[in-house]
C-alpha positions in Angstrom: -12.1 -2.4 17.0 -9.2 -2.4 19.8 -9.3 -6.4 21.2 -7.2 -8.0 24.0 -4.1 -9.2 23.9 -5.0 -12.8 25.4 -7.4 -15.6 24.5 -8.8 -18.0 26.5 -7.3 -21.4 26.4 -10.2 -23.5 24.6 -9.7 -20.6 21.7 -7.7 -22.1 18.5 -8.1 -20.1 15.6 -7.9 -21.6 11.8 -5.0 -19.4 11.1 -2.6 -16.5 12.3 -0.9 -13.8 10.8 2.2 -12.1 11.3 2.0 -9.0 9.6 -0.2 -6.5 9.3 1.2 -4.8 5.5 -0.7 -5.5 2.3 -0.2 -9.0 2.1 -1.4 -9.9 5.9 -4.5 -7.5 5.8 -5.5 -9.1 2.4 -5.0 -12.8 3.4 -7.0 -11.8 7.0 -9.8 -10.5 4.9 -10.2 -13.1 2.3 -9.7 -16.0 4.8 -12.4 -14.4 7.5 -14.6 -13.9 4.8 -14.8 -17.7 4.4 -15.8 -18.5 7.4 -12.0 -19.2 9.0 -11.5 -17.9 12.4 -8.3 -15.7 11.6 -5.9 -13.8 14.0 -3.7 -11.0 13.0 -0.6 -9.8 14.7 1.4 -6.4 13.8 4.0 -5.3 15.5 4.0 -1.4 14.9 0.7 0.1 13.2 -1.1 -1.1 10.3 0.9 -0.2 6.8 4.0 0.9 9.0 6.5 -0.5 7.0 6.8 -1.4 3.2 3.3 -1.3 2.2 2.9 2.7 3.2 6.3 3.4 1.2 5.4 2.5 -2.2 5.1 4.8 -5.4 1.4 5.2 -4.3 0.3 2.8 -8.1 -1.9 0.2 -9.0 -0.1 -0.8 -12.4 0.8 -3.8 -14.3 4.8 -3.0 -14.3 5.5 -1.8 -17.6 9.3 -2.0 -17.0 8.9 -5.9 -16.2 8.2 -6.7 -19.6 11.9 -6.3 -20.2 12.7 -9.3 -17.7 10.0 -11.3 -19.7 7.8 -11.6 -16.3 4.6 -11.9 -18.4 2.5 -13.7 -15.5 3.6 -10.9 -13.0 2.3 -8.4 -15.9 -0.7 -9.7 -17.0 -2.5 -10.8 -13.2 -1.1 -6.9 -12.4 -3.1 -5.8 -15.4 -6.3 -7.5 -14.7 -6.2 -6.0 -10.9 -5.9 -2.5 -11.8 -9.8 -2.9 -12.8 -11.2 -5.2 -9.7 -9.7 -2.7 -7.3 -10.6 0.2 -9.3 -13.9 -1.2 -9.2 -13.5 -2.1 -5.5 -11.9 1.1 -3.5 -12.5 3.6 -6.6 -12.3 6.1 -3.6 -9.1 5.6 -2.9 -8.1 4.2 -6.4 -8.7 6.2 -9.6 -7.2 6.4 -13.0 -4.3 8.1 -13.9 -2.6 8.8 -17.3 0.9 8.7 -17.7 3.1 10.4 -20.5 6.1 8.6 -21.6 8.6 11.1 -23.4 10.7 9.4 -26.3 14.1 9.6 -25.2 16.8 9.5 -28.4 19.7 7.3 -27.5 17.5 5.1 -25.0 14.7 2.4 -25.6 13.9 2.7 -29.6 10.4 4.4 -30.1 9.6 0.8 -31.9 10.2 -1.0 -28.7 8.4 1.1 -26.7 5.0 0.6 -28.9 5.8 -3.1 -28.7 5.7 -3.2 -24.8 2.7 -0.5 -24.5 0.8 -2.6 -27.4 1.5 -5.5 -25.3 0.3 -3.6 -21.9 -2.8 -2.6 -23.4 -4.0 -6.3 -24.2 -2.6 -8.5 -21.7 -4.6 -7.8 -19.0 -8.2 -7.5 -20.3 -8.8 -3.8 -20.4 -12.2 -2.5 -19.9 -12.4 0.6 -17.5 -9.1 2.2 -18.4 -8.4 4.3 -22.0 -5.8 2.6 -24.0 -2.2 4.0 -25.6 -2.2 7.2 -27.7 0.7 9.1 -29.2 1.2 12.6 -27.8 2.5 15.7 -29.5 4.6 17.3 -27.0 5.2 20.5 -28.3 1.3 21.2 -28.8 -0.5 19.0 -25.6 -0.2 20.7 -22.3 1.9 17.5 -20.8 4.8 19.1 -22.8 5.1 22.5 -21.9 6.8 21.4 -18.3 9.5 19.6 -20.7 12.7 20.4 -22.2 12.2 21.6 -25.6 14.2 18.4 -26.7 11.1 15.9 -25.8 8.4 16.5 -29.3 6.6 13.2 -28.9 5.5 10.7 -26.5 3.1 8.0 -25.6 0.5 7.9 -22.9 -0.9 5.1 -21.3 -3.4 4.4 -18.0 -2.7 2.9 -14.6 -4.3 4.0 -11.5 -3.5 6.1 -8.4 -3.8 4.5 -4.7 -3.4 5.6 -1.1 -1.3 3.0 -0.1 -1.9 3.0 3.5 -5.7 3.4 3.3 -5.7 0.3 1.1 -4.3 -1.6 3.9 -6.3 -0.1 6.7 -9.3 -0.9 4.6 -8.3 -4.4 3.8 -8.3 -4.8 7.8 -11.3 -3.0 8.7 -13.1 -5.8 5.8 -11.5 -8.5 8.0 -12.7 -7.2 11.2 -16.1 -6.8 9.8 -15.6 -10.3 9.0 -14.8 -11.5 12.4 -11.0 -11.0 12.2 -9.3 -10.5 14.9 -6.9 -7.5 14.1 -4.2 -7.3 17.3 -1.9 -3.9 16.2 1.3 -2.8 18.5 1.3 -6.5 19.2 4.8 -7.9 18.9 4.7 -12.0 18.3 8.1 -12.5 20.4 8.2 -16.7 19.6 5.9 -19.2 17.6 6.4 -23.0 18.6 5.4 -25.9 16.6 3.6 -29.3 18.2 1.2 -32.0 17.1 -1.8 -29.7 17.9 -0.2 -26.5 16.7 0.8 -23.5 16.8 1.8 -21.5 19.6 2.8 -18.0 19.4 3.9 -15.9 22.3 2.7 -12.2 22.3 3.3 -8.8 24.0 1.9 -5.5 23.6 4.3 -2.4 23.0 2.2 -0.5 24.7 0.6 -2.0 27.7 3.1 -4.3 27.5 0.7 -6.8 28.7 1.8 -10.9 27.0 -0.5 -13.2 25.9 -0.2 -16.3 24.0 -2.5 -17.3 20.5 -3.4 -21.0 19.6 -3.3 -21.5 16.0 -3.6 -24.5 13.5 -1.7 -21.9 10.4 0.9 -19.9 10.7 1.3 -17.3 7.9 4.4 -15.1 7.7 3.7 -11.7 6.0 6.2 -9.8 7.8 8.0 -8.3 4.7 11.3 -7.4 5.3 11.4 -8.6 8.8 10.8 -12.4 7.4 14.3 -14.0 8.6 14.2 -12.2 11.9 10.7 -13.8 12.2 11.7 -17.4 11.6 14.4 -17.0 13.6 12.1 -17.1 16.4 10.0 -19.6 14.8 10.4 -23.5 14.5 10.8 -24.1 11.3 12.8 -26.4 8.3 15.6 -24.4 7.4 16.4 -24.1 3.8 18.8 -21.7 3.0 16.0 -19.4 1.3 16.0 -15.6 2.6 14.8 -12.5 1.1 16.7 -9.5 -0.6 16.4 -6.5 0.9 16.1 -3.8 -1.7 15.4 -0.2 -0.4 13.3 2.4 -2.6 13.2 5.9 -2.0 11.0 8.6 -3.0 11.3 12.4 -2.9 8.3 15.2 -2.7 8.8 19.1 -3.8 6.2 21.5 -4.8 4.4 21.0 -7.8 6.5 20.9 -11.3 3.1 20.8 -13.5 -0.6 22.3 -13.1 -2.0 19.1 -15.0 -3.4 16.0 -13.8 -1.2 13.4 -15.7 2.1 11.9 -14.7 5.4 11.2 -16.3 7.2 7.9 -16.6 10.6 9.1 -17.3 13.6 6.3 -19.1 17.2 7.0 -17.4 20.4 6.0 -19.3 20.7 3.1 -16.5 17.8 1.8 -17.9 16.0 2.2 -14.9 12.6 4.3 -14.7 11.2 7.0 -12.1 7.8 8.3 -11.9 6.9 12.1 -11.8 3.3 11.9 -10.1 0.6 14.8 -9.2 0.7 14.2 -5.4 -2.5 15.8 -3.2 -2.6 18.6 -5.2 0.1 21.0 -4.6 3.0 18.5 -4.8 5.0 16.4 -7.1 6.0 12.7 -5.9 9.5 11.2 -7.5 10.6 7.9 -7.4 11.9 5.5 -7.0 15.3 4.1 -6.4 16.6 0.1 -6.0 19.2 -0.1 -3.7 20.7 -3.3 -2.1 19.9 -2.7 1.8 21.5 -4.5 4.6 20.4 -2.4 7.4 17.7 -2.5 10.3 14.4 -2.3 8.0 13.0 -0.5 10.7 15.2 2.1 10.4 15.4 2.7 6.3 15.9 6.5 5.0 16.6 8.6 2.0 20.2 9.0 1.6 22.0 12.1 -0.2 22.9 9.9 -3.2 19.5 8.9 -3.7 18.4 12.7 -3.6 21.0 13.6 -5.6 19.9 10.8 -8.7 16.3 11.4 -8.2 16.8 15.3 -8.7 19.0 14.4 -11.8 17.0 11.7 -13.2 13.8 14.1 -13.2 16.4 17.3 -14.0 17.3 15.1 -17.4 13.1 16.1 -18.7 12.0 18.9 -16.7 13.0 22.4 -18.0 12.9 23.6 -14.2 15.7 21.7 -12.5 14.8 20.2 -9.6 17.7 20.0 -6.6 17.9 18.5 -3.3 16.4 22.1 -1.9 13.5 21.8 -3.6 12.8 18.3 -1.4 10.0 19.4 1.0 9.2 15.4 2.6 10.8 12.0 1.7 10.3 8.2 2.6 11.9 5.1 1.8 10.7 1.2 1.7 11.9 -1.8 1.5 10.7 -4.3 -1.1 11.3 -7.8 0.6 12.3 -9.8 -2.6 12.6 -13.6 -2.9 16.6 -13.4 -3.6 16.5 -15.4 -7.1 20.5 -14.6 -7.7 19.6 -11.5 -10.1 22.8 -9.7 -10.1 21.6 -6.3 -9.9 18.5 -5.1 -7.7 17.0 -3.6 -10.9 16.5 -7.4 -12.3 15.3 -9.4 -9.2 12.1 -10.7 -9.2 8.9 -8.9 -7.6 6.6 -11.9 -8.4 5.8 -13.3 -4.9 6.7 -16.8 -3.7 5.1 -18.6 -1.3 7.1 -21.2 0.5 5.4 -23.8 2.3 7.0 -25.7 5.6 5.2 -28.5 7.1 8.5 -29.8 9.2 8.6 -33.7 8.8 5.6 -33.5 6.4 2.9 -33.7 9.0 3.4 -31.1 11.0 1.2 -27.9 11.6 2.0 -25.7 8.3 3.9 -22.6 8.0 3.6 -20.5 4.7 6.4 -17.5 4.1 5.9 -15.3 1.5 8.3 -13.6 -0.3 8.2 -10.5 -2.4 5.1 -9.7 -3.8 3.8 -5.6 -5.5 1.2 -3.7 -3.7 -1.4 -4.3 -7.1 -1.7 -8.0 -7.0 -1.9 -8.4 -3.3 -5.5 -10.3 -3.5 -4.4 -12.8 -5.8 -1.4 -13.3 -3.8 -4.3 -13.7 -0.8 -6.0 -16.6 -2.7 -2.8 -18.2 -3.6 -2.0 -18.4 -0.1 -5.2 -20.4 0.7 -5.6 -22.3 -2.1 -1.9 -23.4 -0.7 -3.0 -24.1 2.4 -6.4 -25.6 1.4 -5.5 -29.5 2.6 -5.1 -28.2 6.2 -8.5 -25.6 6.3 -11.9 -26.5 6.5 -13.2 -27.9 3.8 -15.7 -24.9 3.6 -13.1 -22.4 2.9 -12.6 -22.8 -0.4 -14.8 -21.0 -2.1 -12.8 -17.6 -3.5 -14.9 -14.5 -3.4 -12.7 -11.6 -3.3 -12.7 -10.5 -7.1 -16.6 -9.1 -7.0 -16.8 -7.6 -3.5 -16.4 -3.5 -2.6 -14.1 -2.3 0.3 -15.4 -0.5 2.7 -16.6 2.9 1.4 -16.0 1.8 -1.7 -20.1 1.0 -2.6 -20.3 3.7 -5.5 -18.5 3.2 -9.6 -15.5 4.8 -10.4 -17.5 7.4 -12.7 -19.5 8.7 -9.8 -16.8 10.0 -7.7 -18.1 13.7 -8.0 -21.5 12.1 -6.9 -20.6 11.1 -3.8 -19.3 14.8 -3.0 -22.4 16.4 -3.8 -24.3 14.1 -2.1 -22.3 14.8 1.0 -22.8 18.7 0.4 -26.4 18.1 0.5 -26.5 16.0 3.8 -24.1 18.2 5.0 -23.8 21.9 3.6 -21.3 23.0 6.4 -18.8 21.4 4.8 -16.4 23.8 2.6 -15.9 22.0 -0.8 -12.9 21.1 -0.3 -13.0 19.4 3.1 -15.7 17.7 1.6 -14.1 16.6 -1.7 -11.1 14.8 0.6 -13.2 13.1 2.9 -14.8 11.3 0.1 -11.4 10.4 -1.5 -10.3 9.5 2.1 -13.3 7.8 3.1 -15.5 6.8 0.4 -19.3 6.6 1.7 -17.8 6.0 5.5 -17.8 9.5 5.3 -21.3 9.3 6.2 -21.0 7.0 8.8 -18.3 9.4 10.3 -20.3 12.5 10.0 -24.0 10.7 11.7 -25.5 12.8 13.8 -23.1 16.1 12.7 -25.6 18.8 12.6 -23.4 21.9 12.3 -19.8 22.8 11.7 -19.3 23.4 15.8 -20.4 19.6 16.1 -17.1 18.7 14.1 -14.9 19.5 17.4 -11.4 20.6 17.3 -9.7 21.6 14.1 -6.2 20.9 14.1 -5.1 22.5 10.3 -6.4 22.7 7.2 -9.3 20.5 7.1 -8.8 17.8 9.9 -11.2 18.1 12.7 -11.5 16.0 15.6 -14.6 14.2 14.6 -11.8 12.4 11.8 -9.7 11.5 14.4 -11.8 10.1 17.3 -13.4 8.0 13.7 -9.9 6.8 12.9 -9.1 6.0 16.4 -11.9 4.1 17.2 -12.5 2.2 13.6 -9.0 2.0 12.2 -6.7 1.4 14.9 -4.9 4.9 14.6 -3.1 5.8 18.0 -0.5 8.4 16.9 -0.2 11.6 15.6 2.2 9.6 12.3 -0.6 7.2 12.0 -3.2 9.4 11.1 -0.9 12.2 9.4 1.4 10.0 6.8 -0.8 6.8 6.7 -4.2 7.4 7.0 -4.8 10.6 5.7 -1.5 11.9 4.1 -2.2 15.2 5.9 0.8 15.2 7.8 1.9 17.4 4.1 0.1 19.9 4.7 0.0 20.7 8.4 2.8 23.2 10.2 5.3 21.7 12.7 3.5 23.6 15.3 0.0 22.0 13.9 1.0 18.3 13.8 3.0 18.6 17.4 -0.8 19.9 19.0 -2.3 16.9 17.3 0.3 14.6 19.3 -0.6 16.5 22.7 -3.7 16.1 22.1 -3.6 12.5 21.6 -1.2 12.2 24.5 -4.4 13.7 26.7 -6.4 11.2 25.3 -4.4 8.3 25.9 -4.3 9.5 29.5 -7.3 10.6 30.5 -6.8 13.7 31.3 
């Protein structure tokens, strides 16, 4: 799926994108699958900034019914189900237990807003709210003794980075062209278009695109981008607001999560994480830094491990932090006094220069869960300057790759790739279904016994996954594959993950 870098003059494709996070891969996919020759650029890998730092949900934002953000609530509600029902490889229902805190949010409130998330949205896959005994269900015993009831409510689980790569690999199948490590350096405006000036980080090879749309889904880097980009200045930026998570070893043997109230009326998450870890988070910061260069700070830790310390009988403390990350959620800057309050409804803001001019659509803000109706926003935006072919949406009924099986036959799929293939331990097995979906059989053609898998480099990664992932999902590093396309990189040694990187090296060169 690797392309080059230049284009031949006459070429002058519908629309390009600068970005390749949630928001750029979802726009390439749903534009290509009308019919619009599409371009993408990213500068680093695919998901290598916000959209692989999230709290890994697909939720509706219970918290955000406090700001009264009922649209951003109810479209997040009704997407849990059509990407449940379109990656449930990757996506799967999760429960979440809600421990009444005395002091905080009044137990009546709190069946208000969970009343409230249970019928916006159209619920049909996911179990509604139930009460919870705390002292007698299993979710409690992991609790201070203090915590006797509770509520539990669904959202779902999703790898983050895989949703993006997928989103891509849709786009490519489409005819996208997906250009990754590919740095867009300038985009000039004229009468016939766009013009946007390219070079490769690695080859460093420059090219230049011709392009009738610009979109700008660059996320945090969005002011940096129109700096280098003709374009009506208006004063709008974004608000940079960092969120960290931490990961220790697993607080709780059950399957359901925690969504835990803290006194500054902010929320974390306490989250089963590829099952021997817990995942915690998040934070909102204010962030002013290089967004390239974001980390987990000490005070961060330190209220993390006190906000979840506040619930859990075993105290968790900065030593018990085994791997961290931190994001930054590029927020239309609405004025909200605190980072807590600002928006995280997207905003699309539309430039056409002198009001004939070739467009330019920035997009602000935007969560992870409605990322494809943020997609058809976009176009439906930039309809008047598309073929008139390309409106027709068709996102909401269509499966991402691998994702061709319902939600409920999950365990299916893993036998079924037992049976093709019985060298397979179980457990390998069992990932590369929740990786992969039913492209684990197009990985795995023509595998007849375990020796045929190649190389292993830990646990269950084999060289056969990574010559897939290099060649169908743009992976070229050892962090690509470890942290965003597999989420391996937890459970291989130092020693383990540094071979990986040789090897790759090798490969790169030849030798």
């Amino acid at each position: 799926m690797t392309r080059d870098d230049t284009n031949t003059p006459s070429t002058l494709y519908d629309l390009a994108i600068v970005g390749g996070g949630i928001n750029g891969c979802g726009i390439a996919r749903d534009a290509a699958g009308r019919g619009l020759s599409v371009v993408l650029c990213e500068q680093d890998d695919l998901a290598s900034g916000t959209s692989s730092a999230s709290t890994k949900l697909i939720h509706g934002g219970l918290r955000y019914l406090e700001y009264y953000e009922f649209r951003l609530v109810r479209e997040a509600l009704k997407e849990r189900e059509v990407l449940l029902r379109a990656a449930p490889h990757i996506i799967w229902p999760l429960r979440f237990i809600l421990p009444h805190h005395q002091g905080l949010r009044p137990a009546w409130l709190i069946r208000l807003g969970l009343f409230l998330y249970d019928h916006l949205g159209g619920r049909v896959l996911l179990p509604g709210t139930t009460s919870v005994n705390l002292q007698e269900d299993e979710a409690g015993s992991p609790l201070k003794h203090d915590y006797t009831i509770g509520f539990e409510y669904s959202d779902c689980w999703v790898m983050d980075g895989r949703l993006v790569a997928l989103n891509a690999m849709d786009a490519a199948n489409h005819g996208a062209d997906i250009r990754v490590r590919t740095k867009v350096v300038a985009a000039d405006r004229a009468d016939a278009g766009w013009t946007l000036r390219t070079r490769n980080k690695m080859t460093g090879t420059e090219g230049e695109i011709q392009a009738k749309v610009l979109v700008n889904a660059t996320g945090p880097w969005l002011d940096t981008f129109l700096s280098s980009t003709s374009h009506t200045d208006t004063g709008e930026s974004i608000r940079m607001v960092k969120g960290s998570h931490i990961i220790i070893n697993s607080l709780f043997s059950h399957s359901r999560a925690y969504i835990f109230q803290n006194a500054d009326k902010r929320i974390i998450f306490a989250i089963p994480y590829e099952q021997d870890f817990t995942l915690i988070g998040t934070t909102d910061i204010d962030y002013n830094g290089n967004p390239g260069r974001v980390e987990i700070d000490t005070e961060e830790i330190d209220y993390l491990c006190s906000a979840a310390s506040e619930y859990f009988e075993k105290q968790v403390t900065p030593a018990d932090v085994v791997h961290s990350y931190s994001g930054i959620r590029p927020l239309f800057d609405d004025g909200a006094s605190e980072a807590k309050a600002a928006t995280r409804d997207y905003v699309l803001k539309l430039d056409t220069g002198a009001g004939n001019e070739p467009p330019l659509i920035s997009i602000y803000g935007g969560k992870i869960t409605t990322y494809r109706k943020l997609a058809e926003s976009v176009l439906e935006k930039l309809s008047p300057y598309l073929p008139p072919g390309a409106a027709t949406t068709w996102t909401e009924h269509s499966r991402l790759p691998g994702g061709d099986f319902k939600p409920t036959e999950f365990e299916q799929e893993v036998e079924k790739l037992l049976a093709e293939f019985p060298f397979l331990e179980s457990k390998g097995a069992r990932r590369l279904i929740r990786t992969y979906g039913t492209q684990a059989f197009v990985m795995l053609k023509d595998t007849e016994k375990k020796e045929d898998l190649g190389i292993c480099f830990g646990s269950t990664l084999f060289e056969k996954e990574i010559r897939y992932l290099i060649a169908s999902e743009w992976a070229h590093t050892a962090e690509d594959i470890l942290w965003r396309r597999t989420n391996m990189g937890l459970v291989l040694t130092s020693q383990e993950q540094d071979n990986l990187a040789q090897w790759l090296s090798e490969q790169e060169s030849g030798s």
